[in-house]
Structure formats: structure tokens, C-alpha cells
C-alpha positions as CSV (number, residue, x, y, z in Angstrom):
1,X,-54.5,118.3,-39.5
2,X,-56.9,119.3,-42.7
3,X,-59.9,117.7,-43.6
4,X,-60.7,116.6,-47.2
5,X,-63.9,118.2,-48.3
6,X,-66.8,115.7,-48.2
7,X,-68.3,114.9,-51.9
8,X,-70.7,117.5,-51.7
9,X,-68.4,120.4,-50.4
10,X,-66.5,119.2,-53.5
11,X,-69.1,118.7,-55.7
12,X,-70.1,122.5,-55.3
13,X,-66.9,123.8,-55.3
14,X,-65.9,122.1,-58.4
15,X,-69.7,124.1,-60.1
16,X,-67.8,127.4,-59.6
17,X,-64.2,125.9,-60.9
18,X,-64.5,126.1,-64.9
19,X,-62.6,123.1,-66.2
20,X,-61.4,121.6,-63.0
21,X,-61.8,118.3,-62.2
22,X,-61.9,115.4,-59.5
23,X,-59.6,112.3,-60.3
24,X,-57.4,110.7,-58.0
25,X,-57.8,112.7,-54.9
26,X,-56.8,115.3,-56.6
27,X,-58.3,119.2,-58.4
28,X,-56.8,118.8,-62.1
29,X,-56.8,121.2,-64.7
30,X,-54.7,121.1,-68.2
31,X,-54.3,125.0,-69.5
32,X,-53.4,124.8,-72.9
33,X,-51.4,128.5,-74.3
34,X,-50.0,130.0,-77.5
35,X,-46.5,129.4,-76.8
36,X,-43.7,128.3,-74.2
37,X,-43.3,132.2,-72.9
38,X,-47.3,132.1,-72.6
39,X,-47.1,129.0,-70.4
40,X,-43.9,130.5,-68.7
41,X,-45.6,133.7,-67.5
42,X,-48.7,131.5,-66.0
43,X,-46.4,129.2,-63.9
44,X,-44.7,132.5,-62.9
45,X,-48.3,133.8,-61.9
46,X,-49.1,130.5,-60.7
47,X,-46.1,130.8,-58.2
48,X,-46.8,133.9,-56.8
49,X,-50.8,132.7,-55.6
50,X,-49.2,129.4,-54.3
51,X,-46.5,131.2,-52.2
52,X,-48.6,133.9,-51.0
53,X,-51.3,131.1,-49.6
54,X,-48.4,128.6,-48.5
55,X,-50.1,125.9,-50.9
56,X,-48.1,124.7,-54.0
57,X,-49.6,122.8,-56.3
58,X,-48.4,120.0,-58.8
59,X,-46.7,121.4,-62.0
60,X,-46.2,119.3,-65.1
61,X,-45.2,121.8,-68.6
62,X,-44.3,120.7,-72.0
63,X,-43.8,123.4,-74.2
64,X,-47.7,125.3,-74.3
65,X,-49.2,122.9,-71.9
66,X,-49.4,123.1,-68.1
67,X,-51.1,120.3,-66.3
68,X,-51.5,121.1,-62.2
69,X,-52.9,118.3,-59.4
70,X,-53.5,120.1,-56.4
71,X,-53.9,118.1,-52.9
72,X,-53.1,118.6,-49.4
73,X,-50.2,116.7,-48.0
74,X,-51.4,117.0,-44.3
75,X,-54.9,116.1,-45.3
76,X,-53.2,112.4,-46.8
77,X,-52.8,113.7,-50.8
78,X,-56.7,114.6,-50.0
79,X,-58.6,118.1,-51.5
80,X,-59.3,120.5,-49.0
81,X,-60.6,124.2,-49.0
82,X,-57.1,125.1,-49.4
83,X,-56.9,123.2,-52.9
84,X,-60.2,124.9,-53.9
85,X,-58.9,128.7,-52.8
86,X,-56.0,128.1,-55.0
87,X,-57.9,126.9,-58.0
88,X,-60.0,129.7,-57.4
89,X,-57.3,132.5,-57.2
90,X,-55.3,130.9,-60.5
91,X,-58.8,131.4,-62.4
92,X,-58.8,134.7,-61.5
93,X,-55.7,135.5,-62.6
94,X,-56.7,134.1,-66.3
């Protein structure tokens, strides 16, 4: 099984997430685009970092607005290192 991160494992990891935050056991992040297509083309982006680390994250869209929890299912709905690595790779993508 996975281990959450400890509060200062996350606190740090959360310094070098721009924008992410901590609530309910969970990374959040809202990413606000021009358009529908805009938001379209992250979650396609998005979906090609989850699959390739075998970690898929929370997806809520309406039209220009994608809001994504991530937590690990084996680690009880907990963050881990493998929420922070996937918030790391979808803000390098941006």
C-alpha cells in the first residue's frame, strides 16, 4: 500500500505546485482557458501524463473550466508522491 505524505512532505511539495492546493485529502487546482477547445486539448494532455504514470486524477469541465482532485485510492483517498508527480508533470505541460 501507499503512504500519504506527512504535512510537511506536503507542505513543501505544495511550495513548488503554483496554484495547487490541500482541501479534503485531496491536491486541487481550477485551470481556467479561453474556450471549450482550449480546456479540451488540456484534458487530452492531461490524459496522456495520467496514463503514462498509471495515476488518473479527478476531472470536473464546464465549458473553459477544468477543476482536478487528485488522491490515491490505495493510500484511503490520501495524497501521496504519486499525486504530487502528476501535478508536477500537468504544470509542465502548461
Amino acid at each position: 500500500m501507499t503512504e500519504p505524505l506527512e504535512e510537511d512532505a506536503l507542505n513543501l511539495a505544495l511550495a513548488a505546485l503554483d496554484g495547487w492546493k490541500h482541501e479534503g485529502h485531496a491536491l486541487k487546482k481550477r485551470f481556467v482557458f479561453r474556450d471549450f477547445r482550449e480546456a479540451m486539448m488540456f484534458m487530452v494532455r492531461l490524459s496522456y501524463e495520467a496514463e503514462a504514470l498509471s495515476h488518473h486524477p479527478e476531472i470536473h469541465n464546464v465549458y473553459k473550466t477544468v477543476d482536478l482532485a487528485l488522491t490515491t485510492h490505495d493510500a484511503g483517498n490520501r495524497v501521496t508522491a504519486k499525486d504530487v508527480e502528476l501535478a508536477a508533470a500537468i504544470e509542465s505541460f502548461l
